[in-house]
C-alpha positions as a printed Julia matrix, in Angstrom:
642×3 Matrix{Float64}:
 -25.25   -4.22   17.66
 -28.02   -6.35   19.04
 -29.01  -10.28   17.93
 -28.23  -10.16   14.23
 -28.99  -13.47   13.55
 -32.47  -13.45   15.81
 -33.75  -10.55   14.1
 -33.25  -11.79   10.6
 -35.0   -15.01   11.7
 -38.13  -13.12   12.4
 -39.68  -12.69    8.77
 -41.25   -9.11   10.08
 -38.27   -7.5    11.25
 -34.71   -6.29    9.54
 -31.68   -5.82   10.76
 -29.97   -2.1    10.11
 -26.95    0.2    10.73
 -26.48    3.7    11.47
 -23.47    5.26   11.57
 -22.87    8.89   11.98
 -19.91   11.34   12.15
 -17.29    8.45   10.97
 -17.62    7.25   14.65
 -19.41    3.5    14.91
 -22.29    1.94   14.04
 -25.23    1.84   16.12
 -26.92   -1.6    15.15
 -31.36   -1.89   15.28
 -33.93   -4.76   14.79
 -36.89   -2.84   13.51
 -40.63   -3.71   11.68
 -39.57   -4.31    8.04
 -42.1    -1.66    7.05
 -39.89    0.89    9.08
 -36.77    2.29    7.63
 -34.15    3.89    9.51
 -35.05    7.28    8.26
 -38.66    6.35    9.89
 -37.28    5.61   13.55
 -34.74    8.77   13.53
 -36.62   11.62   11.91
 -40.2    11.09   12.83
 -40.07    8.09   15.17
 -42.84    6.24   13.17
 -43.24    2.79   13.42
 -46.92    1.68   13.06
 -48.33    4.81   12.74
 -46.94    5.84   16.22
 -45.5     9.37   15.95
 -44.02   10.75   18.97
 -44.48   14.32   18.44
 -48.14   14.4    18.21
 -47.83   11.98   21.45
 -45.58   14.62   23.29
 -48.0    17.84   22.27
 -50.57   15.68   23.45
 -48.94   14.88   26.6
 -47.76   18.76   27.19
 -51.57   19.84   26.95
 -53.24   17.13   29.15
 -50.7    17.46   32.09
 -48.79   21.24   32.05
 -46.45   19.95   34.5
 -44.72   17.66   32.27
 -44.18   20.66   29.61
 -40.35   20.42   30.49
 -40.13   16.57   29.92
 -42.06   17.29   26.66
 -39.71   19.68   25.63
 -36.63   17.74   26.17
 -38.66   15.08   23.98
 -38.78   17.42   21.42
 -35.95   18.8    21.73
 -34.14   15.38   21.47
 -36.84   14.57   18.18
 -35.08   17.78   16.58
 -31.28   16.37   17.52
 -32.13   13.15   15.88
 -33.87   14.44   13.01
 -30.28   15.68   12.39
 -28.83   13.15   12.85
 -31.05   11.8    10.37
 -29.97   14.52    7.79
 -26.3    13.85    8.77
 -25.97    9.58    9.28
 -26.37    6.58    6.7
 -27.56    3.56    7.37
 -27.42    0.35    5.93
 -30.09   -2.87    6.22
 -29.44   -6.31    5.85
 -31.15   -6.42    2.57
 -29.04   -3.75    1.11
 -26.2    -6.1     0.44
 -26.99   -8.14   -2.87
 -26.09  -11.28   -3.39
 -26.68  -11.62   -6.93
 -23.72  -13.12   -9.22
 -23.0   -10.37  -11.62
 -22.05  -11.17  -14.98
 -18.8    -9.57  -14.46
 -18.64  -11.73  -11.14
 -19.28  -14.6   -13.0
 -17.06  -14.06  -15.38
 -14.2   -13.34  -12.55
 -14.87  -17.37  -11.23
 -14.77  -18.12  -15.08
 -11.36  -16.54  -15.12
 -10.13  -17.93  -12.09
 -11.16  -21.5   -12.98
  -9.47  -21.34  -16.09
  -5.76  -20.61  -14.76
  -6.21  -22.56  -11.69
  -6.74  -25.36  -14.45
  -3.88  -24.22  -16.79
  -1.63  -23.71  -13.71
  -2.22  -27.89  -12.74
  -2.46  -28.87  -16.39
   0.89  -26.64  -16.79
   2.82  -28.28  -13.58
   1.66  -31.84  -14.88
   2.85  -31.37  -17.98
   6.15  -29.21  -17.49
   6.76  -30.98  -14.07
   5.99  -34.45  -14.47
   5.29  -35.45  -17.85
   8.26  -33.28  -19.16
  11.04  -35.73  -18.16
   9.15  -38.93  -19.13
   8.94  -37.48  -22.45
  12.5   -36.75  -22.74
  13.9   -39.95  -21.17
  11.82  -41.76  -23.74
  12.5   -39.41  -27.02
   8.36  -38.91  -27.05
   7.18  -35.09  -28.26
   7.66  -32.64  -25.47
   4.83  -30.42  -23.9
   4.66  -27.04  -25.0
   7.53  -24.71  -24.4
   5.1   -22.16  -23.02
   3.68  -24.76  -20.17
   6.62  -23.59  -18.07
   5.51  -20.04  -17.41
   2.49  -21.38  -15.28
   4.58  -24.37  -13.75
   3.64  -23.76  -10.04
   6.8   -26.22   -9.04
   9.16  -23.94  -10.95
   7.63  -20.64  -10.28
   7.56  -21.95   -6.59
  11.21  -23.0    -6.49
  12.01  -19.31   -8.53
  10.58  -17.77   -5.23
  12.33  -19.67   -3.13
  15.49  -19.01   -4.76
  17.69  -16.45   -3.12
  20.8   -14.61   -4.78
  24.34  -13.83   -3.88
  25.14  -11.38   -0.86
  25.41   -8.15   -2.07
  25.42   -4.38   -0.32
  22.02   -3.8    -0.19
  20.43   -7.05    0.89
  19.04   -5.39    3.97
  16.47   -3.6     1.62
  15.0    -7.09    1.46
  14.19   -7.1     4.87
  13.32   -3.0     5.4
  10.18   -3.76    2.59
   9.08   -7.05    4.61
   9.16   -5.23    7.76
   7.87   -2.26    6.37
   4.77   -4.04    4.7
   4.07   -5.34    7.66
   3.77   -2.46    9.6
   1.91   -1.36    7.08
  -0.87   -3.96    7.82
  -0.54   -3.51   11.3
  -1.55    0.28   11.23
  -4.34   -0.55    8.96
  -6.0    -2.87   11.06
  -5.46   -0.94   14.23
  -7.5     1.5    12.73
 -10.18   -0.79   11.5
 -10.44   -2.22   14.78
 -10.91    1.08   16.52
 -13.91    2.07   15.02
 -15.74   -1.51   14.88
 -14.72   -2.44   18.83
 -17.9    -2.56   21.26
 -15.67   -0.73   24.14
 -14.14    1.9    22.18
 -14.96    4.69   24.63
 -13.02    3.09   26.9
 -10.17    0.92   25.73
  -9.4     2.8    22.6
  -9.81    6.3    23.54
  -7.5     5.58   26.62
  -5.1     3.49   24.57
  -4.76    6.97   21.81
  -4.21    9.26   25.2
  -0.4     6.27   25.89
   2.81    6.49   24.06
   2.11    3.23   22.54
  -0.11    5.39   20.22
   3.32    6.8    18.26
   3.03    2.97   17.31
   0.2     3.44   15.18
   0.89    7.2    14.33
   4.41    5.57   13.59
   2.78    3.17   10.44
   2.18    6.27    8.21
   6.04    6.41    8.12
   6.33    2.9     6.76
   4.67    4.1     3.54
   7.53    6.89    2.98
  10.06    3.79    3.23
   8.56    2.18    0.56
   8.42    5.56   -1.74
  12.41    5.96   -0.87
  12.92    2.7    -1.72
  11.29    2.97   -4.91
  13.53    6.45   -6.03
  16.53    4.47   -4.93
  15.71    1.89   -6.95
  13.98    3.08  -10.18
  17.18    5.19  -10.28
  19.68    2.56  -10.07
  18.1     0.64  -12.08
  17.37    2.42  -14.88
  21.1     4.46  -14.9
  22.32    0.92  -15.17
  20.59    0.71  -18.86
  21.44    4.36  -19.63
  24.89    5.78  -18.0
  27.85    3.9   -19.92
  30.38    7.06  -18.81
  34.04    6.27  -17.78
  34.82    7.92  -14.58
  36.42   10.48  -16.07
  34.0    11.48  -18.69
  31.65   14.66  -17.4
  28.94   14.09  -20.16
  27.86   12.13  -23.37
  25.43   13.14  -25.71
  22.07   11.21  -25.75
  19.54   11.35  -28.67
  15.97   12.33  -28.56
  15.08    9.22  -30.17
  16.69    7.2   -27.95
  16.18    8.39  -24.4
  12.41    8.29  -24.8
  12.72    4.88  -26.36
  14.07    3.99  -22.66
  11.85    6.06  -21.03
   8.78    3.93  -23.24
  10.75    0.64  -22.55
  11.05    0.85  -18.87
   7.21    2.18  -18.42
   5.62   -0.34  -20.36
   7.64   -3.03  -18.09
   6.57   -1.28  -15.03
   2.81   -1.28  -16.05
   2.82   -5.05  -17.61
   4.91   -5.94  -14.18
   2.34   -4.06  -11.86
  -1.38   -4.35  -13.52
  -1.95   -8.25  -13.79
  -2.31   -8.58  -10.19
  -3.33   -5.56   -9.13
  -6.39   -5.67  -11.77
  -7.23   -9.15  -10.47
  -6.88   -7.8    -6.7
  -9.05   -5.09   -7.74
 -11.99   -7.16   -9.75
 -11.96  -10.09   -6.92
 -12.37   -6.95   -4.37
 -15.41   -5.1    -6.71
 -17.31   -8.13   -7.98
 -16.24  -11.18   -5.76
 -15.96   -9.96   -2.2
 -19.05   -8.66   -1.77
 -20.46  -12.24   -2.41
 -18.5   -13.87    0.67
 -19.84  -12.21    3.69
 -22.21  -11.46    5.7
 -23.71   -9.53    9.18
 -24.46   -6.26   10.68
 -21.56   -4.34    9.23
 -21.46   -5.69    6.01
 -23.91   -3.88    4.04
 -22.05   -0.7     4.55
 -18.65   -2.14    3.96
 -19.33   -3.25    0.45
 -20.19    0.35   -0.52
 -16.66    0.93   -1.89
 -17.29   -1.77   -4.65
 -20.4    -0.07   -6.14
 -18.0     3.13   -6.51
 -15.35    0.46   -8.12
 -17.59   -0.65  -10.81
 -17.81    2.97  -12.19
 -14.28    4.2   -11.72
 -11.66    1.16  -11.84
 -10.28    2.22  -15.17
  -8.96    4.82  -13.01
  -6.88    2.34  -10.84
  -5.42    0.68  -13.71
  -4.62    4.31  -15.26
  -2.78    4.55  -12.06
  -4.56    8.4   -12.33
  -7.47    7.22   -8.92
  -5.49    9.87   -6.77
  -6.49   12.04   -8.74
  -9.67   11.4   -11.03
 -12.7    10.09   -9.24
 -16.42   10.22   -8.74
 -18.33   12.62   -6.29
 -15.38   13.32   -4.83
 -13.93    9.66   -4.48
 -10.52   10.01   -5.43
  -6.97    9.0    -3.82
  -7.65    7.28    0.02
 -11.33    7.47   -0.68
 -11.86    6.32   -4.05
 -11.89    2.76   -5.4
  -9.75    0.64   -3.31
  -8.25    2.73   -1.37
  -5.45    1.6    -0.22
  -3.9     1.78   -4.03
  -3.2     5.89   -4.02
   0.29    4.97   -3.13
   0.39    2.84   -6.34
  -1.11    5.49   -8.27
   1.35    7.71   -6.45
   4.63    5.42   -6.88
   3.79    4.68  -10.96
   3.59    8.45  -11.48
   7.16    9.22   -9.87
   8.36    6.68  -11.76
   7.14    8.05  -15.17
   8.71   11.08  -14.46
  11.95    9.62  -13.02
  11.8     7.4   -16.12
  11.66   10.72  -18.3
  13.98   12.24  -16.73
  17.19    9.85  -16.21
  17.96    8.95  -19.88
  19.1    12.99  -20.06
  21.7    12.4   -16.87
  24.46   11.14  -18.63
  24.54   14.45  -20.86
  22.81   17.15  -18.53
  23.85   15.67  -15.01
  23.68   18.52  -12.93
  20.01   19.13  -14.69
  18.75   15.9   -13.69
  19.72   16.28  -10.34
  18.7    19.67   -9.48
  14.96   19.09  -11.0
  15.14   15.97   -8.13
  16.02   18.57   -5.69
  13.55   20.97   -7.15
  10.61   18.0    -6.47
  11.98   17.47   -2.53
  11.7    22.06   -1.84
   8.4    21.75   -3.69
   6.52   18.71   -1.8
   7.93   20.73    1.4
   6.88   23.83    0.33
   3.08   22.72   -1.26
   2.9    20.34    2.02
   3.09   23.77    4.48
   1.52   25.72    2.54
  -1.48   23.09    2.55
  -1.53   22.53    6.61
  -1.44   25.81    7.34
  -4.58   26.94    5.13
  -6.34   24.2     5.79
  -5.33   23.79    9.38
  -4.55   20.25    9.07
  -3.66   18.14   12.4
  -0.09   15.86   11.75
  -1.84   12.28   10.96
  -4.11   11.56    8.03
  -6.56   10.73   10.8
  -7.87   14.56   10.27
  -9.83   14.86    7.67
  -8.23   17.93    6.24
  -4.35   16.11    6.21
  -5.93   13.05    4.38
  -7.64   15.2     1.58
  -5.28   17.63    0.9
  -1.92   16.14    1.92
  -1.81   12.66    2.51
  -2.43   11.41   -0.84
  -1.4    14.1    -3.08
   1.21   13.48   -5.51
   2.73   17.02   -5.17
   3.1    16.3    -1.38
   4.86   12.72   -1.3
   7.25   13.67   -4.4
   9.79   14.42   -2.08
  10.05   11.26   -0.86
  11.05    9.52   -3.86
  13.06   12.22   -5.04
  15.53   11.77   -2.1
  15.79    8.06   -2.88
  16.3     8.65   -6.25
  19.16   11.35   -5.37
  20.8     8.69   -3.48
  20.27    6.16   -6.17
  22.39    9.14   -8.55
  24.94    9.01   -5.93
  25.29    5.79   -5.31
  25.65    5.07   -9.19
  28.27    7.6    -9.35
  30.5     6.06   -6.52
  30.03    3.2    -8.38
  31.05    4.49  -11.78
  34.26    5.83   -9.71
  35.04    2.31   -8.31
  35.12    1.02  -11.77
  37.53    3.4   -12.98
  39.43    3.03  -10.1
  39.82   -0.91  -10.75
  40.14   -0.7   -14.41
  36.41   -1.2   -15.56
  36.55   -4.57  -13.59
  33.71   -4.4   -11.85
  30.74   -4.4   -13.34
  29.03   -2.29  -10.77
  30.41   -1.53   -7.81
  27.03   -0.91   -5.43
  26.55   -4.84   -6.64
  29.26   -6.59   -5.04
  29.14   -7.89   -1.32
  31.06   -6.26    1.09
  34.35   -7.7     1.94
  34.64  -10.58    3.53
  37.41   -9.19    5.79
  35.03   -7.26    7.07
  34.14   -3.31    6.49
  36.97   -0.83    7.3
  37.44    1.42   10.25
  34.49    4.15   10.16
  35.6     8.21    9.57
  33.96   10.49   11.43
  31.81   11.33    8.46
  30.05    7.8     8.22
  29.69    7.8    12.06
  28.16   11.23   11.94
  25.71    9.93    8.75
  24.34    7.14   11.29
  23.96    9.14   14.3
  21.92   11.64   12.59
  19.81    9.48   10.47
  19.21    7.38   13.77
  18.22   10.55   15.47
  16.09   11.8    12.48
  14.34    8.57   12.66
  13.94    8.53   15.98
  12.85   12.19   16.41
   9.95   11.67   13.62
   8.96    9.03   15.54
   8.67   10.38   18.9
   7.73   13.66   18.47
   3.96   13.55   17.32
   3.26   12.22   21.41
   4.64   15.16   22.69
   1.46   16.86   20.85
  -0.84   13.94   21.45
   0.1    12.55   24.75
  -2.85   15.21   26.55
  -6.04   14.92   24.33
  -5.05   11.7    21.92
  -5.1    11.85   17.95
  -8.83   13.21   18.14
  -9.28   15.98   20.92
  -7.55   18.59   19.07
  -8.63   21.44   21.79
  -6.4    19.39   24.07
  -3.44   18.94   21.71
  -0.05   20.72   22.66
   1.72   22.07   19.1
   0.76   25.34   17.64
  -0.42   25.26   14.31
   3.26   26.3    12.76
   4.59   23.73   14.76
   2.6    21.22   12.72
   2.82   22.88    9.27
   6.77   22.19   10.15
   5.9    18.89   10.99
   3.98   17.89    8.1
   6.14   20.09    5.72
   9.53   18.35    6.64
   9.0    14.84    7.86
   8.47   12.59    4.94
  11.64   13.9     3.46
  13.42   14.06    6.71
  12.43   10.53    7.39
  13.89    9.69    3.77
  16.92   11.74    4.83
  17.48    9.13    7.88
  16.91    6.17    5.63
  19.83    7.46    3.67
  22.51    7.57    7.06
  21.52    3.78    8.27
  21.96    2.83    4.68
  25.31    4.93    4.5
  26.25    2.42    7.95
  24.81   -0.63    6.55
  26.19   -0.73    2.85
  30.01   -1.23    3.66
  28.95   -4.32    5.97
  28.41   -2.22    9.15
  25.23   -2.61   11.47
  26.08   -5.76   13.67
  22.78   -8.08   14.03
  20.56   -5.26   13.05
  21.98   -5.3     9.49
  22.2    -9.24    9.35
  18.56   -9.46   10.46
  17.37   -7.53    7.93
  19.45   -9.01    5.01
  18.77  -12.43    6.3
  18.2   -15.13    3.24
  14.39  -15.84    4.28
  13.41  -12.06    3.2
  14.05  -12.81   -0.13
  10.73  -14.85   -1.14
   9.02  -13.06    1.54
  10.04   -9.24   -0.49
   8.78  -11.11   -3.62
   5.79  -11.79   -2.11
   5.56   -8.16   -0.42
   3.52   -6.6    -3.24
   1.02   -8.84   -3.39
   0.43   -8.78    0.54
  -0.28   -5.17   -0.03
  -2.76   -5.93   -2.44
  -4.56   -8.14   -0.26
  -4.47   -7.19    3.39
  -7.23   -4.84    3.38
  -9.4    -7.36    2.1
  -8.4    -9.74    4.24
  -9.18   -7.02    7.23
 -12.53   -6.13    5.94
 -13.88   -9.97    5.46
 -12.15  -10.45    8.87
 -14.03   -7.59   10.56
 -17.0    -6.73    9.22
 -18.58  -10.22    8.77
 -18.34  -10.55   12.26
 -21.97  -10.76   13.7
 -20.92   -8.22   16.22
 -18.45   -5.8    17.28
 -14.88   -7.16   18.82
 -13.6    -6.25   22.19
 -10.5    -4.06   21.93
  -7.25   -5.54   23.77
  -3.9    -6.23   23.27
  -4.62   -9.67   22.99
  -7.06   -9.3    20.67
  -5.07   -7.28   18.75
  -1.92   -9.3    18.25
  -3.74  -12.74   17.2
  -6.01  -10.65   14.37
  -3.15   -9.19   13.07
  -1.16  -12.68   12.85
  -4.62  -13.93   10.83
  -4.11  -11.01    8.43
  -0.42  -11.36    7.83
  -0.67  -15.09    7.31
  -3.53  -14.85    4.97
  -2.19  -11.77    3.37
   1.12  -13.8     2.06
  -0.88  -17.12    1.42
  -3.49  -15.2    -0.78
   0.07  -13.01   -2.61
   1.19  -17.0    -3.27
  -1.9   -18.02   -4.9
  -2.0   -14.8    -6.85
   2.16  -15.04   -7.41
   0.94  -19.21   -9.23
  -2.36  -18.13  -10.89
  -1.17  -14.46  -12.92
   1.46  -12.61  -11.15
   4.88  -14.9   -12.05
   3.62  -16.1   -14.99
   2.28  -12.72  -16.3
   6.11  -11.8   -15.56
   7.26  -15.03  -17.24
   4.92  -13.68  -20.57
   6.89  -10.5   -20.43
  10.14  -11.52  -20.09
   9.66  -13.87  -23.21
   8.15  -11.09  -24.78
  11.14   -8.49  -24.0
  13.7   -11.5   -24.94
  11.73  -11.83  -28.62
  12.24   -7.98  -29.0
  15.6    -7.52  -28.41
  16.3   -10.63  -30.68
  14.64   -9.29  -33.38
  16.09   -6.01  -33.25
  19.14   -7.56  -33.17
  20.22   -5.83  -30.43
  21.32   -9.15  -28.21
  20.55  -12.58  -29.85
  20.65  -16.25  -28.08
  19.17  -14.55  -24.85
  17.21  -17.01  -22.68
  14.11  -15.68  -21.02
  15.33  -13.83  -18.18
  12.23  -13.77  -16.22
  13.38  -17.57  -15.82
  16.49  -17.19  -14.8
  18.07  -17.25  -11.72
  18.15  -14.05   -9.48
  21.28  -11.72  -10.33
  24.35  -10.72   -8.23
  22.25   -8.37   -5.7
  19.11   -6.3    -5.16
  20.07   -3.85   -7.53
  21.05   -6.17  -10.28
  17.51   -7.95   -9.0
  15.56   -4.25  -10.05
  17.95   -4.07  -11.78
  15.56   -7.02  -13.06
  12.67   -4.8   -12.45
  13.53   -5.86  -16.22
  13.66   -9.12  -15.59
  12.62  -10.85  -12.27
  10.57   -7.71  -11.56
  10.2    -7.32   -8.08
   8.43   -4.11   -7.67
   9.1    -1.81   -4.39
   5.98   -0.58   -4.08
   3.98   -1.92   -1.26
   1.78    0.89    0.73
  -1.23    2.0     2.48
């Protein structure tokens, strides 16, 4: 990478970047009058051009005609490499406050002042008042409280069967991170012939190849929920009745309900994620690398109405669309909020067309398999979106991760109908029977059939895992030559394994939900997941910009190690969560607090339930499905993805 910082101290020389092939960046201290283009396609710097030097050369002294025409020959390689490479200067990265920049800090300013004013007011002021009958701040001063938004986060609910989801989307997003940054850090190490091309060729590698997994957790966990959630609002059936009759009218009035609380829950902080990332990040770096990192925001300014269509996986500008558009990393949201529209369509028809319902989710899991194999094999894609043809025409698609959801969401149906059965079976009792904790006398003996359900989704797990090294463990994720599967072995691969994976999910959870699982299960519903999981989303939101300020305003390339590893990826995590917390004070809580009033108001006035308080401030419910449940109400969204 050379002396950054002595180059740009000498007034005649820049700094610039060349980067070819997606491998790293070459970094060059040359003349300001000489561009990049200059020094690879006609090596002219000060009016020095080497091929009239080399002719000349060739003629004067005949026996250095070979040397001359390796010269030449290596002239003509880098002229294309000229053709094929960009490069980035120091000067290319502006610094100027944009309007819309400015208006960002405006924006920021003026709820970090409203969120102090707010927690004065609310906080402090609000009992003086009352203790000495003077007038009350105003009511709406407690949706920015930060004290009672922060003690709302803390707050944890009753155990219930399905607490160790908290911990699975903690875990989960963190992995998540972990795989993102691994790959950053490949490509911007200064021994990554080395170190990372022999650390790809171990097993630890399934590690990394392992994170892509983490984002079909999230997409199960999403179908489970959106359909447990919403069949909640829309399946009032007694056990014994087969079907009800539901009106037009009034199953796309649900469908309309539940997407406009998705979208106000979701866009707040993801728009301010994405603004701060277009208009505000490229102001607070610096070095080598950092010109040619900021790219992505000049594609943002033209095409982040897409993001907050949630349609950027699939509309998109010269080709930037889904992993490579705007912000990246949000195709799985784009992804997640168009399952749930048409999970939302669809499960206001269950309680009259059940069967219907269920076989158009099965329908979606054959078709993602089917469009997924169909996909790898013409295109010949490799089994990690690390090949270029898996992440453009499989990794991101919609019609190729629909399976995924669809299997949670069939396991959502089922669980809601074992649910409706142990209702009927205690008298309409309980008011949902997936809700309740499992019995404090401990789970009963396990049948065969549970133990089988564990075994095999332990061994589909496991096998998902594992397998990709016993393609990789010869030539690594990038020598495909030296790569062990056959092509139909990997268009079975990458047809089967997202919903496979899903399938897996479904045994563990099959163990866990009646109280099974030992530590394992009491890890993962332990009580500090619960802020943590309502933090998750934002975490997601942030990491990647935490990773890119982290490594490409470095002034030069980082060593690749273990070491090195581990502590960058603590930075991220920590900062990650800290920066979700500020964003959770400043707009995401109280944004939820705003629509909770605002759903409260409605339902008043149409008289359908009067004297409600806002249930956005309320406590959490009886367990994580009552909590999505209170995607309604405390909101906390699944989704969290790469």
């Amino acid at each position: 990478m050379g002396n950054y910082e002595l180059c740009i101290d000498d007034r005649a020389s820049h700094h610039c970047t060349i980067r070819a092939f997606g491998g790293p960046s070459l970094g060059i201290c040359l003349p300001r009058q000489c561009t990049v283009h200059d020094y690879l396609r006609r090596y002219k710097c000060e009016e020095l051009l080497l091929f009239d030097s080399a002719n000349a050369t060739a003629a004067l002294i005949p026996a250095l005609a070979n040397a001359t025409a390796a010269l030449l020959a290596l002239s003509k390689a880098l002229d294309y490499l000229a053709v094929k490479s960009k490069s980035f200067c120091a000067e290319d990265a502006d610094y100027t406050v944009t309007p819309s920049a400015r208006n960002l800090f405006i924006l920021s300013g003026a709820l970090l002042a409203l969120v102090l004013l707010c927690t004065l007011a609310h906080s402090a002021l609000r009992p003086a008042c009352e203790a000495r009958g003077l007038p009350l701040p105003p009511a709406w001063c407690e949706h920015w409280d930060a004290i009672g938004n922060s003690r709302r986060l803390l707050a944890t609910r009753k155990d219930g069967e399905l607490d160790f989801l908290d911990g699975m989307r903690v875990l989960s997003t963190g992995y998540v991170e972990l795989g993102h940054m691994f790959l950053i850090a490949a490509f911007t190490s200064k021994n990554v012939v080395p170190a990372v091309g022999a650390y790809l060729q171990s097993f630890e590698a399934t590690l990394i190849v392992g994170a892509f997994s983490a984002v079909d957790t999230f997409f199960f966990m999403s179908g489970l929920l959106c359909a447990l959630s919403l069949l909640a609002h829309v399946d009032k059936r007694a056990a014994d009745e087969p079907r009800t009759s539901v009106g037009v009218a009034r199953a796309l009035g649900q469908t309309a309900t539940a997407l406009v609380h998705r979208y106000l829950r979701l866009t707040p902080v993801y728009a301010y994620v994405l603004f701060f990332y277009t208009y505000a990040l490229p102001l607070l770096g610096s070095g080598p690398l950092w010109a040619q990192s900021i790219g992505d925001g000049n594609v943002c300014e033209r095409t982040w109405w897409t993001n907050l269509l949630y349609v950027n996986n699939l509309l998109g500008e010269d080709g930037h669309a889904g992993t490579a558009g705007c912000m990246g990393w949000s195709w799985y949201l784009a992804n997640d909020m168009q399952f749930f529209a048409a999970a939302a369509l669809l499960l206001p028809w269950y309680p009259s067309a059940p069967r219907w319902v269920t076989s158009l989710f099965g329908v979606s899991v054959l078709s993602s398999a089917v469009s997924a194999g169909v996909l790898s094999h013409v295109f010949r894609a490799d089994i990690t979106c690390l090949d270029p043809a898996n992440a453009d025409h499989i990794y991101g698609q919609p019609y190729t991760r629909q399976g995924t959801y669809a299997v949670g969401a069939l396991f959502g149906i089922w669980l809601h109908e074992r649910a409706r059965r142990a209702r009927h079976a205690a008298g309409d009792a309980l008011p949902a029977a997936i809700g309740r904790a499992p019995s404090q006398t401990g789970p009963a003996p396990a049948s065969w059939r549970e133990v089988g359900c564990c075994v095999g989704g332990g061994v589909l797990l496991v096998a998902i895992f594992v397998l990709p090294w016993t393609d990789l463990r010869s030539g690594g994720l990038f020598e495909r030559s030296a790569q062990e599967w056959a092509q139909w072995q990997k268009d079975t691969y990458n047809a089967t394994q997202r919903q496979l994976w899903a399938v897996g999910l479904i045994g563990l959870s099959l163990w866990f939900i009646p109280g099974r699982g030992g530590m394992v299960r009491e890890l993962l519903r332990a009580k500090i997941w619960q802020p943590l999981a309502k933090l998750s989303f934002g975490a997601y939101l942030w990491h990647l910009v935490v990773i890119f300020w982290l490594y490409f305003s470095a002034l030069d390339y980082k060593t690749f190690s273990r070491l090195d590893i581990t502590v960058n990826y603590l930075t991220v995590l920590m900062l990650s969560y800290a920066l979700s917390y500020c964003s959770y004070l400043l707009v995401e809580k109280p944004m939820m607090n705003l629509e909770g009033a605002l759903f409260a108001a409605l339902a008043r006035r149409g008289k359908h339930t009067r004297g409600v308080a806002n249930p956005a401030l309320s406590q959490p419910l009886v367990s994580p499905v009552a909590a999505v449940t209170a995607q309604w109400t405390e909101g906390e969204p699944p989704a969290a993805a790469t």
